[in-house]
N, C-alpha and C positions, 0 to 999 in steps of 0.2 A: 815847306811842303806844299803840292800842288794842291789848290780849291779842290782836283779832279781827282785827290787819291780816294779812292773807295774807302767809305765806313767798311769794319771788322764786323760781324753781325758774331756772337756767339750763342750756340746753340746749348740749352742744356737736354741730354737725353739720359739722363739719370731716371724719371718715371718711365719716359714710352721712348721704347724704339724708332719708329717714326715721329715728326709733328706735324700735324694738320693744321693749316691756316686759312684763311681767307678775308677779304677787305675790303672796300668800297672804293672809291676817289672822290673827294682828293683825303689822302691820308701821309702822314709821316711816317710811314711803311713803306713808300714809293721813294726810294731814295737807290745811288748810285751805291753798291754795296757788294759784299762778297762774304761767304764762310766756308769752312772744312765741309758742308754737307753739302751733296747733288739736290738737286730739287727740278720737281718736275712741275710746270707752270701753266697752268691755264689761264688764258686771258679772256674772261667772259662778258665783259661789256667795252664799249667805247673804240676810238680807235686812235694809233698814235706810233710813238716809234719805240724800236726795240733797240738797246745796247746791250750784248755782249761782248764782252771782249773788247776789240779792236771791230768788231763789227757792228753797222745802222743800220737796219731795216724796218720797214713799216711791218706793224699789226694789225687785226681788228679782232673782231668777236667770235672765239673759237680757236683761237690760236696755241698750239701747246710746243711746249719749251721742255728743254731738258737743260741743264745746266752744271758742271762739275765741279769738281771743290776750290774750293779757291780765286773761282771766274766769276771776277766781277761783271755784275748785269744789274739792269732796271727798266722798265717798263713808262712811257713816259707818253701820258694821253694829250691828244693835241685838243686846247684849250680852247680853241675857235672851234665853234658850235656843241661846244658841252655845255652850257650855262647854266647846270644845276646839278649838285653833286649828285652819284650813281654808288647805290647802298650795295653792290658785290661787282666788284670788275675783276677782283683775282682771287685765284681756287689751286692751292699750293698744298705739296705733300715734299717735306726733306725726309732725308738718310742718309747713315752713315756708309761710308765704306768698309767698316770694321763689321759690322752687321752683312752686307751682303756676302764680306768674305767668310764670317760665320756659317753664311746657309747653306750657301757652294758647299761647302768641306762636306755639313751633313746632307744635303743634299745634292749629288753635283749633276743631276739633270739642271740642275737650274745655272748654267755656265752659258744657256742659251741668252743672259742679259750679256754678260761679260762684256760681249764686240760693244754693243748698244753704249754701253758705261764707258770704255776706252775713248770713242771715239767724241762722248760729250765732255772731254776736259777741254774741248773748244766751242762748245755746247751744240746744241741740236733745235732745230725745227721741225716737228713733223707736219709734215705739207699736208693738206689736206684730211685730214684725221677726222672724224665724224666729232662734232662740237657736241653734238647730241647726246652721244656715247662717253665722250669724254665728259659730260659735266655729269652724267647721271655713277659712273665711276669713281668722280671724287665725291661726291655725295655720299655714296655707299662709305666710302673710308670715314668723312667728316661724321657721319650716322651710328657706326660702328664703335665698338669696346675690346680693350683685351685680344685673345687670340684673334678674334672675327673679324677684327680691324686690318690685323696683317692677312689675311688669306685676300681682303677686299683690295689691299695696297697689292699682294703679288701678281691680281690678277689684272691690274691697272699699268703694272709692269710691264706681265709678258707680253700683253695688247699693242704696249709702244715699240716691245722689242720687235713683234714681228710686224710692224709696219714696213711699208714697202718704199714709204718716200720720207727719207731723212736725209735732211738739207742740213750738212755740218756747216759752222760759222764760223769760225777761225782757227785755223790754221798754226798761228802761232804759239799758241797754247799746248799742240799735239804730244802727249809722248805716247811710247809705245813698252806695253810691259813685256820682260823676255819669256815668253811662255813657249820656245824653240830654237832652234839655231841661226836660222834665216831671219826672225824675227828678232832676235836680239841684234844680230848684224844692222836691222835697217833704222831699229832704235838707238845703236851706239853713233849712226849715219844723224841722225836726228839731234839728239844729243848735241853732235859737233854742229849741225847747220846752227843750233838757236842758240848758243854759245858763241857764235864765232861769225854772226851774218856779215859782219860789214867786211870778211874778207872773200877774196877767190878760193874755188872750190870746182874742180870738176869731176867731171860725172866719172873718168876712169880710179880720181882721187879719192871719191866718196866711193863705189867699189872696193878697194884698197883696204878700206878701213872697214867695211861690211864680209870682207874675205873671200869676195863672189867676182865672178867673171861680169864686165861691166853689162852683156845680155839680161845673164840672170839679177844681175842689181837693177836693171831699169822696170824688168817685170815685177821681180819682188816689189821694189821701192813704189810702186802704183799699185801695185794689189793692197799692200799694206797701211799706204796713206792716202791713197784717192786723186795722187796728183804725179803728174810725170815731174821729175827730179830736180827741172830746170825751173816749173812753175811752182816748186816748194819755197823752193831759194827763194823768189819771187813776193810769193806770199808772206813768206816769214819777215822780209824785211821791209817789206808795204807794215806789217802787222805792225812793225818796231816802231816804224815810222808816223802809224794812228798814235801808237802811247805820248811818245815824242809832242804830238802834235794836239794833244790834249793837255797836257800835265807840263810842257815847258814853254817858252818865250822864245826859242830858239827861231832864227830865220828858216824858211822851206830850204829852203837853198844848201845852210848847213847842214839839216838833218838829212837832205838826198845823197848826202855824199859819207856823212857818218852811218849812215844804215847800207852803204855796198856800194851805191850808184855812181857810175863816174861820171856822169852829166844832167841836171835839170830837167832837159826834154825828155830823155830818156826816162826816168825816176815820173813827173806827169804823165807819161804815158802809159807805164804800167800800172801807176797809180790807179789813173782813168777807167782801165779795164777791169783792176781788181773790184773798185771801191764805188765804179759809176757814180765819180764824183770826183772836182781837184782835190789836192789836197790843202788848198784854202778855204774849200766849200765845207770841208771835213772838221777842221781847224772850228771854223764858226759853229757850225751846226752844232758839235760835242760841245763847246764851252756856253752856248747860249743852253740848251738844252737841258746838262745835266749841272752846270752853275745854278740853273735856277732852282735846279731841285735841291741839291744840299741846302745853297743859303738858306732856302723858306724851312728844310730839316731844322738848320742850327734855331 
């Protein structure tokens, strides 16, 4: 097994429906990890990079994260000029998905999260989000008891739902639930692309299999997933290609050709654009970064 496979985190919600957490650095909490609950992430001190997914990106102070079940993530502060541990750097609040499909039912104004929750089973960034706002929100939930707790969580909720700039981070991750006919078409489309990346696939074939005229599949198919047809492909197998490149030994070379690509340059090129980064710079950076974190875990 890969050094790189994600700890299982289990959650118990036998007492409370939500859990509230929060933690300092350096902690053995900060570990490469994944569970069944979404959790929405505040990064309140320090700065460093972020792992979801198949995606790196830097953080800093104010940062908020949404995160879906099963998607591994970690938070990983860069250790040059922290020189003295920081007593709260993350302000976390999990949930189940079995609770929010509880609340919909009796309440179904609130289907206004639903898109929000879909789209972070590759998780989310909200860009720019008042740090302000957001730590004095999870406050109120950390502060809180009983029912008061969840109205303080709903309304930390709907704040993120309607944010205006959420920057999804991988791709590969995506599914789509059938909540219509169009939409189950471009989810049974999806299905096939992450099932079946390292083969051809074109866009009248994916049509075909979605029951749409390939017009209305290119519109759908970007209304639905935020990416034109050809840059899913794209993404999904760069995505394949990050796990690959974390968690095996395998040569670059092999994995561009085992994840779709029929040439080297070709495969660094897209790479390049996705990931603004080779994919030997990717390689190093995940294994330096999130090895150090387990080992110092175990």
């Amino acid at each position: 097994m890969s050094i790189l496979t994600p700890e299982f985190e289990y959650v118990d919600r036998a007492a409370e429906s939500i859990r509230y957490l929060e933690h300092g650095w350096p902690t053995d909490l900060c570990r490469w990890h994944s569970h069944e609950e979404y959790e929405l992430h505040l990064v309140v001190a320090t700065y460093g990079k972020a792992f979801v997914g198949d995606y790196i990106g830097q953080f800093k102070p104010g940062a908020l994260f949404l995160t879906g079940p099963n998607l591994p993530h970690n938070w990983v502060t860069d250790e040059i000029g922290e020189a003295r541990p920081v007593a709260l750097r993350d302000m976390l609040v999990q949930f189940s998905q079995e609770n929010i499909d509880g609340m919909i039912k009796a309440f179904p104004e609130f289907r206004a999260v639903e898109d929000m929750l879909m789209r972070s089973v590759g998780g989310i960034e909200f860009v720019d989000f008042d740090p302000s706002i957001a730590q004095t929100l999870f406050a109120a939930i950390r502060d809180a008891q009983g029912p008061d707790r969840i109205l303080k969580f709903l309304t930390l909720l709907l704040k993120t739902a309607s944010h205006p700039h959420q920057k999804r981070l991988s791709d590969r991750y995506l599914t789509l639930r059938e909540t219509n006919n169009k939409q189950s078409g471009i989810a049974e489309v999806v299905d096939h692309i992450t099932a079946n990346f390292s083969e051809e696939i074109t866009l009248d074939e994916a049509a075909e299999i979605a029951h749409m005229s390939p017009t209305a599949f290119s519109r759908n198919f970007q209304k639905h997933t935020g990416s034109r047809f050809s840059e899913f492909v794209t993404k999904v197998r760069i995505g394949q290609a990050c796990s690959m490149l974390q968690g095996t030994d395998e040569k670059i070379a092999t994995i561009c050709h085992e994840v779709g690509f029929r040439n080297l340059a070709n495969f660094n090129r897209h790479f390049l654009k996705v990931k603004n980064m080779t994919p030997s710079a990717y390689r190093d950076m995940a294994r330096t970064e999130l090895s150090a974190q387990v080992v110092g875990h175990d």
